[in-house]
N, C-alpha and C positions, 0 to 999 in steps of 0.2 A: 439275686443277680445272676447275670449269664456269665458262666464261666468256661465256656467252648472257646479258646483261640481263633480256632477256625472260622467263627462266625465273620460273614463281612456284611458290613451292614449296608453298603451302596449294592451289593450283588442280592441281600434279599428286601430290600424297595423294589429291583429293579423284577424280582418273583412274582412281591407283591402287585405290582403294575400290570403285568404279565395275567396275573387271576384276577385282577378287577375287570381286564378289557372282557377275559372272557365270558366273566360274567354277565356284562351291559349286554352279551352276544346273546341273540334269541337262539343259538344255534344246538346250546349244550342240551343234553337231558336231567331230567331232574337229579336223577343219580349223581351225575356226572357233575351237575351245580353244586351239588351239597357236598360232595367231597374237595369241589375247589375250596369252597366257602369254607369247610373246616380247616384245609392248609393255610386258608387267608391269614385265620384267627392264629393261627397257631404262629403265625409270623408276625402277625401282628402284637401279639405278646412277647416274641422275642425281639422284637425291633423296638418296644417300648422299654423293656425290661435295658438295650444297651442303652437309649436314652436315659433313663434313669441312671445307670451307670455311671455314661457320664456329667452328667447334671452334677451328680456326688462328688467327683474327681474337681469339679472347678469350683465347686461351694469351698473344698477342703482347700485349694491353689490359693483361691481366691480370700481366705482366711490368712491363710497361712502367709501371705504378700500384706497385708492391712498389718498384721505383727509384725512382720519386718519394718514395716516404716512408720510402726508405732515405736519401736525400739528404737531405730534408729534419730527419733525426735530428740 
């Protein structure tokens, strides 16, 4: 799990977006492509890992709400 606070996850989509265009661009150099494409991955690992994150946080909400209103039956 990502444990940086600072991460914002709308701000690195909007990175990721940022390196995909450049990439579709015949413009870069190879050099140039392969280290977007490494930052790509590299965010795209930590944009999946907040997703995961939260996925976890609402399985748990979302538990923990079903026993509330199993109790309260």
């Amino acid at each position: 799990m990502t444990t940086d606070k600072s991460f914002e996850f709308e701000t690195a989509m909007s990175e990721l977006e940022k390196i995909v265009t450049a990439l579709e661009g015949e413009s870069e150099s190879l050099e140039k492509s392969l280290s977007l494409f490494e930052s790509g991955m590299k965010l795209t690992d930590s944009l999946r890992s907040h997703l995961d994150e939260a996925e976890q946080r609402i399985r748990v909400l979302t538990a923990n709400a079903a026993e509330e209103i199993e109790s309260e039956s």
